[in-house]
C-alpha positions as CSV (number, residue, x, y, z in Angstrom):
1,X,11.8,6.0,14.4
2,X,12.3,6.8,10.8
3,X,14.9,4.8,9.0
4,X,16.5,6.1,6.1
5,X,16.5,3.3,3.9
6,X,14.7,-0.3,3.3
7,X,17.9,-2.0,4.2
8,X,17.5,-0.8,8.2
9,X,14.6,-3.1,8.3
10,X,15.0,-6.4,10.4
11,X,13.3,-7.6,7.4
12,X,15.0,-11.1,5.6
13,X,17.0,-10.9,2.4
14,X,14.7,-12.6,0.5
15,X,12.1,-9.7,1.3
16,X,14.8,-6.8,0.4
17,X,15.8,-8.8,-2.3
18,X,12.6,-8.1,-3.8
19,X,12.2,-4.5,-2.3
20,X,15.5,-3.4,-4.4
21,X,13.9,-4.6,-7.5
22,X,10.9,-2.9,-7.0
23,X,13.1,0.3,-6.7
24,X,12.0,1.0,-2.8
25,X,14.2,2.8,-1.2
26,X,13.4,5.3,1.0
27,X,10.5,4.7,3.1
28,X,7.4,7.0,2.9
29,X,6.3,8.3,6.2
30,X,3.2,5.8,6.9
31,X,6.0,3.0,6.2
32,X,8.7,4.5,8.3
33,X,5.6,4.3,10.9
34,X,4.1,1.4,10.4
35,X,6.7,-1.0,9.4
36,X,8.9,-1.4,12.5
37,X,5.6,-1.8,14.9
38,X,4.1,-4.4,12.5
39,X,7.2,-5.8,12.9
40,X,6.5,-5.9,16.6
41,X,3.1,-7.5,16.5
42,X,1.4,-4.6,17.3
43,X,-2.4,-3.6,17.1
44,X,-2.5,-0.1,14.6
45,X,-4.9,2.4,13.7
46,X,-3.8,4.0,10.5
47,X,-5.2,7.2,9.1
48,X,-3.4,7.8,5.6
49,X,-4.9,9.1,2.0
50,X,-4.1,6.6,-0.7
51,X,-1.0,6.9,-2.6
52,X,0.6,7.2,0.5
53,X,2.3,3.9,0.1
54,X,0.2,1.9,2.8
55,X,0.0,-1.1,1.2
56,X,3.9,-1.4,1.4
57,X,3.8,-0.6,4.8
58,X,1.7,-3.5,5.9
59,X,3.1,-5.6,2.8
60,X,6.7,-6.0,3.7
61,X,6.3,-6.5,7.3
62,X,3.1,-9.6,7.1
63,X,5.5,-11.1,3.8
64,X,8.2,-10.8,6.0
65,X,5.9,-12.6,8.9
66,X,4.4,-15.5,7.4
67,X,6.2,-19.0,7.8
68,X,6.4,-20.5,4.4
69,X,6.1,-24.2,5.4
70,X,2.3,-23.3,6.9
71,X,-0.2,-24.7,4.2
72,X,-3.0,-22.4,5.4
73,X,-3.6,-18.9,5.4
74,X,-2.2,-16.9,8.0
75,X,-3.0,-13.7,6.6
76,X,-6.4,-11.8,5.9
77,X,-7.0,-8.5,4.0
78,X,-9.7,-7.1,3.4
79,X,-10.7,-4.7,0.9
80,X,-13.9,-2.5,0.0
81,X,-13.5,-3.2,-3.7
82,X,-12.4,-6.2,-5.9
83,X,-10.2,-4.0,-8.1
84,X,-8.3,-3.1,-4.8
85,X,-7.8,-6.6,-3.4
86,X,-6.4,-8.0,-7.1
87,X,-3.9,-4.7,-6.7
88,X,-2.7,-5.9,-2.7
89,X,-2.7,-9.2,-4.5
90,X,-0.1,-8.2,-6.7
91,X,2.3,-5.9,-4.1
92,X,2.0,-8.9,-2.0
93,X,3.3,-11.4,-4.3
94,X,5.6,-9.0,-5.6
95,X,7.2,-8.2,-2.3
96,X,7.0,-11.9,-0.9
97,X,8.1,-13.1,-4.5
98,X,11.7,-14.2,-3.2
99,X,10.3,-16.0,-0.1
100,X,7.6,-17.8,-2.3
101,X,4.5,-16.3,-0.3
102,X,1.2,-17.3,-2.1
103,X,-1.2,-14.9,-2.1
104,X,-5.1,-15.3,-3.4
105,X,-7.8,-12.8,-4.4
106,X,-11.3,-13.8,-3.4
107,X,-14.0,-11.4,-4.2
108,X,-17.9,-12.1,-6.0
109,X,-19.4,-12.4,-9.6
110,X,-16.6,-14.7,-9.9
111,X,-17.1,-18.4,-9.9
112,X,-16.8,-19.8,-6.6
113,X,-15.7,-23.3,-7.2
114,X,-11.9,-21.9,-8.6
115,X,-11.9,-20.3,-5.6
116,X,-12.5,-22.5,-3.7
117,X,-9.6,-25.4,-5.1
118,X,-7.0,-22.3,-5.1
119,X,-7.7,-22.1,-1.4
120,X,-7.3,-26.2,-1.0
121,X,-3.7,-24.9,-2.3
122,X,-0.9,-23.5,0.2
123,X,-2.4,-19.7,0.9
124,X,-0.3,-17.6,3.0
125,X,-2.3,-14.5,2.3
126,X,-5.8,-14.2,1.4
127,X,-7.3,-10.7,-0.2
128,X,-10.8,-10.2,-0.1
129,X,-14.1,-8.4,-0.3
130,X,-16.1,-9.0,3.3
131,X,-19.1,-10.6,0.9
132,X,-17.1,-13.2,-0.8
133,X,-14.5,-13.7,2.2
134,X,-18.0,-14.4,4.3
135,X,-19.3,-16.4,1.5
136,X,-16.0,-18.9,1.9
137,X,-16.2,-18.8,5.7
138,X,-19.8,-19.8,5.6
139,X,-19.1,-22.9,3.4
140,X,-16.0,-23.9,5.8
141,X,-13.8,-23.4,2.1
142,X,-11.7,-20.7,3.9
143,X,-9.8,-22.1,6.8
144,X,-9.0,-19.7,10.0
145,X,-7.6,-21.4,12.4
146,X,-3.8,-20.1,11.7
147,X,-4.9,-16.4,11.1
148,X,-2.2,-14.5,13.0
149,X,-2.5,-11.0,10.7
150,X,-5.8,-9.4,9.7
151,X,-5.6,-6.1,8.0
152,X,-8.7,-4.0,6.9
153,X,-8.1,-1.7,4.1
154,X,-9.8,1.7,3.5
155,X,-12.1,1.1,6.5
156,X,-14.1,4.1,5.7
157,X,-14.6,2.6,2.0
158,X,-16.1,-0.3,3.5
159,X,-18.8,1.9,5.4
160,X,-19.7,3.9,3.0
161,X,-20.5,0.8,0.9
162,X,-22.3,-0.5,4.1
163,X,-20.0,-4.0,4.5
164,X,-19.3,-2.9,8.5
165,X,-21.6,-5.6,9.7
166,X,-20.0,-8.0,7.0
167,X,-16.5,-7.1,8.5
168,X,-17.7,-7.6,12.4
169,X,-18.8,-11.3,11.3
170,X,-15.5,-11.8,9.7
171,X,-13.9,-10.4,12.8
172,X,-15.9,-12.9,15.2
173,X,-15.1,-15.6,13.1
174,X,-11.0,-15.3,13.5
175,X,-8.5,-16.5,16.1
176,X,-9.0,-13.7,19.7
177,X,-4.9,-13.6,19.2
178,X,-3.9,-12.7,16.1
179,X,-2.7,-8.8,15.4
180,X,-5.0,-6.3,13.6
181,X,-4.3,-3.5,11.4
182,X,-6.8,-0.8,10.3
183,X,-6.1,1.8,7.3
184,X,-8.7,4.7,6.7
185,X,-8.3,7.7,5.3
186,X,-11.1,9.3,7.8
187,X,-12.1,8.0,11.2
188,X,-16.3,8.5,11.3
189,X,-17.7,7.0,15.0
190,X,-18.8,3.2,13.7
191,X,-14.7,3.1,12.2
192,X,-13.4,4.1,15.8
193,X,-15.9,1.6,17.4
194,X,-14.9,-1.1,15.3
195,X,-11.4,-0.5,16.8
196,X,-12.2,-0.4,19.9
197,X,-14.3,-3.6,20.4
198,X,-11.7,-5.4,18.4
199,X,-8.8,-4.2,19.0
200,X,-6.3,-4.6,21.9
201,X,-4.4,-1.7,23.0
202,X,-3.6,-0.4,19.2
203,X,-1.1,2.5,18.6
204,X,-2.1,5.3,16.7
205,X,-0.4,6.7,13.7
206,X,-2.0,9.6,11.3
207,X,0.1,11.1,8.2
208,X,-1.2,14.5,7.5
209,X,-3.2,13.9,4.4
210,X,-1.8,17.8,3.0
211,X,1.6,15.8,1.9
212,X,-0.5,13.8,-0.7
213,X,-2.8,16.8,-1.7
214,X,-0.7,19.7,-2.0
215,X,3.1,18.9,-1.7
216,X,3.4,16.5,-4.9
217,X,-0.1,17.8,-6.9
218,X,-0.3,20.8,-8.4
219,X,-4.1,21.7,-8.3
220,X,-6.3,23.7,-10.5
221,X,-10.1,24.6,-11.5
222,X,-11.9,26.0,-14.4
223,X,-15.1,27.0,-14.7
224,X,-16.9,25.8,-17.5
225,X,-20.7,25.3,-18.7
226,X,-21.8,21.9,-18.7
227,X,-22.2,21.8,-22.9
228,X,-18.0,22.8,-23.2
229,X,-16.7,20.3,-21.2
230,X,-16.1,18.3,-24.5
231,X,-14.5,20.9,-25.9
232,X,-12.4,22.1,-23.3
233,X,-11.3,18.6,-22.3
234,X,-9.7,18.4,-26.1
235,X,-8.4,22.0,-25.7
236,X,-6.5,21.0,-22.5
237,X,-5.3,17.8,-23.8
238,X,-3.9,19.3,-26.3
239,X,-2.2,21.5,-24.2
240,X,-1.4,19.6,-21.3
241,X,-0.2,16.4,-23.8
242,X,-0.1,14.2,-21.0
243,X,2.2,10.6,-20.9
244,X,-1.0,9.2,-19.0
245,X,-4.0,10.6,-18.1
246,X,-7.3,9.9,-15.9
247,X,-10.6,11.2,-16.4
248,X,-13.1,11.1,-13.7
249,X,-16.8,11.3,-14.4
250,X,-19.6,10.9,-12.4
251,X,-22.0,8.1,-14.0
252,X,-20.8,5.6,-16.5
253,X,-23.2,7.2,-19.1
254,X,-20.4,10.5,-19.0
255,X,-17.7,7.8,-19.1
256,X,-19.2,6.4,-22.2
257,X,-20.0,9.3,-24.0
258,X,-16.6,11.4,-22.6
259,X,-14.7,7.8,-24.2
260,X,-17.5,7.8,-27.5
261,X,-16.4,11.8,-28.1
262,X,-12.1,10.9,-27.4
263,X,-12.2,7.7,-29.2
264,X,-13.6,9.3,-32.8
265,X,-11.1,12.1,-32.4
266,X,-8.3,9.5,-32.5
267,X,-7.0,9.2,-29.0
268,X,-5.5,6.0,-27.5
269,X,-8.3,5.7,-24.5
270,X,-10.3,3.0,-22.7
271,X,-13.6,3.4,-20.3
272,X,-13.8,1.8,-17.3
273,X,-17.1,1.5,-15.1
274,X,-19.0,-0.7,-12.9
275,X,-21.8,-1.6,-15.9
276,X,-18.6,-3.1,-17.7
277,X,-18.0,-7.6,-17.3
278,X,-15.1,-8.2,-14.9
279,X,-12.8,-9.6,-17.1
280,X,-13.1,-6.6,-19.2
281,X,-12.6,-4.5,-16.3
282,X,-9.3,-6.0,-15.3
283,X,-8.0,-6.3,-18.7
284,X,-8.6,-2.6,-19.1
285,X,-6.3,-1.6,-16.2
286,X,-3.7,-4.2,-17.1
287,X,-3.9,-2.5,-20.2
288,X,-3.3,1.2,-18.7
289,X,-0.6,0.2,-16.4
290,X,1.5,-1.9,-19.0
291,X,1.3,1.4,-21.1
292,X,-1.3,-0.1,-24.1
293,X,-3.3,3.4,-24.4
294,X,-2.3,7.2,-22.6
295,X,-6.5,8.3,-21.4
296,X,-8.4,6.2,-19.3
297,X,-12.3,7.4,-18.8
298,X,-13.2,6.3,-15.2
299,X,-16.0,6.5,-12.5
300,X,-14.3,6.6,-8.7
301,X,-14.6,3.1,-8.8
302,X,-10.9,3.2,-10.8
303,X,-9.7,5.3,-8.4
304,X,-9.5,2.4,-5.6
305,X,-7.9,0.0,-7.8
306,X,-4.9,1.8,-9.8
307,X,-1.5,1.6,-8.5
308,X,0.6,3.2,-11.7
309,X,3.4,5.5,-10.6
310,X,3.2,7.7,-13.8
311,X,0.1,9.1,-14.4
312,X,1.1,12.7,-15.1
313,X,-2.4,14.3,-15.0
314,X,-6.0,14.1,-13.3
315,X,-8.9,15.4,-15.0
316,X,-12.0,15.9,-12.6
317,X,-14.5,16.0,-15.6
318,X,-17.6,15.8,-13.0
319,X,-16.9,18.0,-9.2
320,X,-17.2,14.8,-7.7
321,X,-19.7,15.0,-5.1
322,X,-17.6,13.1,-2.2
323,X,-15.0,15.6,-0.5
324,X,-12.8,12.2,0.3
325,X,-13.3,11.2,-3.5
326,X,-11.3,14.5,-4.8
327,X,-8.5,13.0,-2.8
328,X,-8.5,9.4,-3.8
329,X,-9.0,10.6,-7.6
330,X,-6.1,13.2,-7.2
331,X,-4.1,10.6,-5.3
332,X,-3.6,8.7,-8.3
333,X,-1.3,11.2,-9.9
334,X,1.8,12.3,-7.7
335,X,2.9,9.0,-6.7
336,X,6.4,7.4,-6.0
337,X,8.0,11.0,-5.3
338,X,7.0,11.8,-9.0
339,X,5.2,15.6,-9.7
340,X,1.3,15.7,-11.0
341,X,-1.5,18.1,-12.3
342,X,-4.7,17.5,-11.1
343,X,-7.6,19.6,-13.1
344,X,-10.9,19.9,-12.4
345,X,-13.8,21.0,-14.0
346,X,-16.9,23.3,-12.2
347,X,-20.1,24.8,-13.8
348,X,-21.3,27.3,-12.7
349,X,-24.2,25.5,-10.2
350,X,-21.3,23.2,-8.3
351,X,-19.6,26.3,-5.9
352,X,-20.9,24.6,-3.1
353,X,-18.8,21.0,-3.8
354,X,-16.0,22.9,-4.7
355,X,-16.2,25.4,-1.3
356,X,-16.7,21.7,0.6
357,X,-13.5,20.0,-1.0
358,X,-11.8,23.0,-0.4
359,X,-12.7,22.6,3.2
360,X,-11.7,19.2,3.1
361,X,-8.4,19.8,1.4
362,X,-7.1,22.6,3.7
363,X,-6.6,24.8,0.6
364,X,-7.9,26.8,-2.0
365,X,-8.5,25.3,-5.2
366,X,-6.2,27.9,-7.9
367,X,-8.6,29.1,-11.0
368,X,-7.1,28.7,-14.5
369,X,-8.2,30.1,-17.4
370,X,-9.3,27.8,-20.3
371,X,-6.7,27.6,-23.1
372,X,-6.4,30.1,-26.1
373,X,-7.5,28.9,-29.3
374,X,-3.9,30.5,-30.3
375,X,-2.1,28.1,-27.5
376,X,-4.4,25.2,-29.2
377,X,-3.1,25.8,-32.4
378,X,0.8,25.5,-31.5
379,X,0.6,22.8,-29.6
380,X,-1.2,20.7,-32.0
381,X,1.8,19.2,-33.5
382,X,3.5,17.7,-30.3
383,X,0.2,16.4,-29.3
384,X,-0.5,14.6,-32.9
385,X,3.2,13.3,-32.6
386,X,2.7,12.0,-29.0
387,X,-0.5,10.6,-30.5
388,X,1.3,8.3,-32.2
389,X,3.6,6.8,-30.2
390,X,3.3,4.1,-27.7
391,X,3.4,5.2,-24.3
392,X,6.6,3.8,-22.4
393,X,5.8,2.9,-18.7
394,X,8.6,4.1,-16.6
395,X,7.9,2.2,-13.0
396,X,5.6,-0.9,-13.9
397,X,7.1,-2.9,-11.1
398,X,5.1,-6.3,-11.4
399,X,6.6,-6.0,-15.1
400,X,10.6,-5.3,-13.7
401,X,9.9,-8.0,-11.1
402,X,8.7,-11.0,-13.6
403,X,11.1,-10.2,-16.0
404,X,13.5,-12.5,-15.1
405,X,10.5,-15.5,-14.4
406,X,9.7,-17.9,-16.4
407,X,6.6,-19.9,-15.7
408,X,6.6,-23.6,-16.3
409,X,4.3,-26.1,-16.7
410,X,4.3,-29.6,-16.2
411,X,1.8,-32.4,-17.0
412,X,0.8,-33.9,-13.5
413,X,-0.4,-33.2,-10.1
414,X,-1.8,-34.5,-7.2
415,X,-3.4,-37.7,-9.7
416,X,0.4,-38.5,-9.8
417,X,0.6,-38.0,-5.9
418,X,3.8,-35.3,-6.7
419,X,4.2,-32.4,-4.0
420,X,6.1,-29.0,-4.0
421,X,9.2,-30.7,-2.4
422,X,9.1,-33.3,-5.1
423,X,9.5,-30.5,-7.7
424,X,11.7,-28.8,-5.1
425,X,14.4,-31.6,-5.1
426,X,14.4,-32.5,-8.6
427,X,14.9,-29.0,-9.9
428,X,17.5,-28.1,-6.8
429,X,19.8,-30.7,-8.4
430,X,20.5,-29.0,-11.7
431,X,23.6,-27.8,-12.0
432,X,23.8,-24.3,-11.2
433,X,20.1,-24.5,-9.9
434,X,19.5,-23.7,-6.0
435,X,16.6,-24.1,-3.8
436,X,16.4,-20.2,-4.4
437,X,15.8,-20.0,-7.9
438,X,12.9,-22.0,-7.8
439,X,9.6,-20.1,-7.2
440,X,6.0,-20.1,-6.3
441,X,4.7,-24.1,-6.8
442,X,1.1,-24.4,-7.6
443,X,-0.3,-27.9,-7.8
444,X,-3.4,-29.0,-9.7
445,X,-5.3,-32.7,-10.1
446,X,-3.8,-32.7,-13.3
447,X,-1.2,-30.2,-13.9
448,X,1.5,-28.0,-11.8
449,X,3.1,-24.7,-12.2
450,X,6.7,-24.2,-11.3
451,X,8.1,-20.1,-11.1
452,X,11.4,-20.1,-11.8
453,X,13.6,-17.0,-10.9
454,X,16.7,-15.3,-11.3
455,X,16.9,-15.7,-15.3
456,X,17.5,-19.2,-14.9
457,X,13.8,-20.8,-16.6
458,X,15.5,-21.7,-19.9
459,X,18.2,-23.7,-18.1
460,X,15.5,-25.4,-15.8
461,X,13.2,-26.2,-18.8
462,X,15.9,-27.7,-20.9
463,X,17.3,-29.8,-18.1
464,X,13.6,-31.3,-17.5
465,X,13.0,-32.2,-20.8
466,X,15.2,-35.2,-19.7
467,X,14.3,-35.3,-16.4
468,X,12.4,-37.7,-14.4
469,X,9.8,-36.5,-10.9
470,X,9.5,-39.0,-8.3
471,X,10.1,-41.3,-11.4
472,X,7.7,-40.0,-13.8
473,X,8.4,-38.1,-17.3
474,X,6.1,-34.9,-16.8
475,X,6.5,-32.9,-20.2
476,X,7.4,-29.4,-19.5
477,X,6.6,-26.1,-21.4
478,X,6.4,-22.5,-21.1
479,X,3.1,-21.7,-19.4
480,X,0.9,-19.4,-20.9
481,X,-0.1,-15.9,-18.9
């Protein structure tokens, strides 16, 4: 069943259009799986770690899926966390970006009322925590009728943050026909019954989780009192000198006093934690991926949410106390066929955590000595140096994909009674403009966005500078992020 390349795929062009400049290319075992039965409509049950390229694997085939002239959304995912569904978000859109397929993220301590008008817009695919996907259905602002696709991510996620009964009402709510997708990384009893009362007949696919813990990861421990950590988190740093780096602590007090301790010695690092505003969590990890600082300080809530394909090294500052948490923290490094370290820490008192993980794992943890004073010293120079230069992102691949985008906007909307095809046909008639260039259209009271693709935004923008829509002069600029 397993192809040897994305182009095997009865996928459209406009979807491997978009997979080649994401740089997919071979397929990773859960998508050589997954792909060609979600192509067939079928039911699946899913066990794979994270970073095993899941969200690919249920990405390309429901992008490939949804009919672009449908106005409501025929796709729901949902996800334990809201850092997780604004990353599907953005592999959606990414892989769907040449077939136009809108894509929302709805999750809570958001406003509802944007929300809401973003889902009066065409949806294809709506991302979503159960509480605020609930919220909508409750409030009739989340139409279900044309659901044909629902996928529930990291199933056992969901449990352990007790939104199970949340999910069944979702569940109850949707079309009997549509197809259903489950992804867990573990299987406990009420994750297999959910399957089997809402599921019909699903096939059953499991990807040995040692691939993503062993094969790409190199693995280490040293044992350290609770008073060094400080210092031998600097000592390995130094030694270690990372491109990108995430530190795992337990409580957000350790992530703020870890981030406190590596901020005044000069590093380039940013905290991240539940206590922190929203905004400020989400501009944080745009701010990692796009390469603005090398250490990230994080409690296991990052570890659900960050999709970057270089981060060369894991340190587990705090044993976490979850045996399935060492493997979504670990996961985060190794990714995209690239090599990682992941590093953990262990006083003395914490054998028992590490004897469970290693349980977990299939493996012995290797011990590793603390570096030498004497290894410090010589590697202080390359580290300084490094210190000082801006990290280079090799594989940010929302960043390759808008690059040639350009984002306009125009001065009416729906006041003016203009609709996509009105933007659609005016633009289409440039010369050297095609149907294809044109983008995702978003249309508000007042105002619309236009994407325009293929490097052509400056040709589009000048043209409509002189342009009339439906008869109207709309000024047109550059619209900001």
């Amino acid at each position: 069943m397993s192809e040897k390349s994305f182009a095997d795929y009865q996928v459209s062009d406009e979807i491997k259009q978009a997979l080649m400049l994401l740089k997919y290319n071979t397929p990773t075992e859960v998508q050589s799986q997954v792909i060609p039965l979600a192509l067939e409509n079928k039911d699946l049950v899913v066990k794979a770690q994270t970073g095993s390229g899941k969200t690919a694997a249920f990405g390309i085939p429901i992008a490939d899926k949804v009919e672009w002239l449908e106005n409501k959304p025929q796709v729901l995912i949902l996800t334990p966390t809201r850092e997780l569904a604004v990353q599907v978000r953005e592999d959606i859109t990414n892989i769907g970006r040449f077939k136009r397929v809108k894509a929302l993220a709805i999750y809570g301590r958001e406003p509802f009322k944007p929300q809401q008008d973003a889902l009066k817009q065409k949806t294809h695919v709506v991302v979503g925590t159960p509480g605020r996907v609930l919220d909508h259905i409750d409030r009739d602002t989340l139409p279900l009728e044309h659901i044909k696709y629902l996928i529930i991510d990291e199933a056992d996620e969901m449990l352990n943050r007790g939104f199970i009964d949340q999910v069944e009402a979702i569940i109850n709510e949707l079309p009997s026909s549509r197809v259903t997708m489950v992804f867990s990384a573990t299987f406990p009893e009420d994750i297999k019954k959910l399957c089997h009362d809402y599921m019909h007949e699903p096939s059953h696919i499991e990807i040995a989780s040692t691939g993503i813990t062993a094969d790409t990861i190199e693995h280490a421990l040293i044992e350290v009192k609770e008073g060094d950590k400080i210092p031998l988190l600097k000592d390995l740093t130094v030694i270690e000198n990372p491109d990108s780096c995430l530190i795992f602590c337990r409580t957000k007090e350790n992530v703020d006093s870890v981030y406190s301790e590596l901020d005044q010695a000069g590093y380039a690092c940013q905290k991240l934690h539940g206590g922190l505003e929203q905004e400020k969590r989400f501009a944080v990890m745009d701010g990692f991926k796009s390469g603005s600082f090398r250490y990230l300080i994080a409690t296991d809530v990052a570890a659900r949410g960050i999709d970057v394909d270089d981060v060369s090294l894991v340190i587990n500052y705090d044993v976490p106390l979850e045996t399935d948490a060492y493997v979504h923290r670990t996961g985060r490094t190794g990714r995209a066929g690239n090599k990682g370290r992941a590093i953990t820490f262990a006083t003395p008192y914490e054998g028992k955590f590490i004897r469970e993980i290693e349980n977990y794992i299939n493996f012995a943890l290797p011990t590793m000595e603390p570096p030498a004073h004497s290894e410090v010293v010589s590697n202080k120079d390359a580290f300084e140096e490094k210190q000082r230069s801006k990290r280079i992102v090799k594989n940010n691949k929302t960043a390759r994909m808008n690059q040639d985008i350009l984002k306009l906007h125009f001065n009416g909307g729906k006041k003016k009674k203009l609709r996509a095809v009105d933007f659609v046909g005016t633009i289409a008639k440039i010369p050297g403009i095609t149907a294809e260039d044109i983008g995702i259209i978003t249309i508000h009271e007042q105002m619309t966005y236009v994407e325009i693709l293929n490097g052509k935004g400056s040709i589009v923008m000048q043209a409509m500078e002189n342009t009339t829509i439906k008869g109207k002069k709309l000024r047109v600029s550059k619209a900001r992020k």
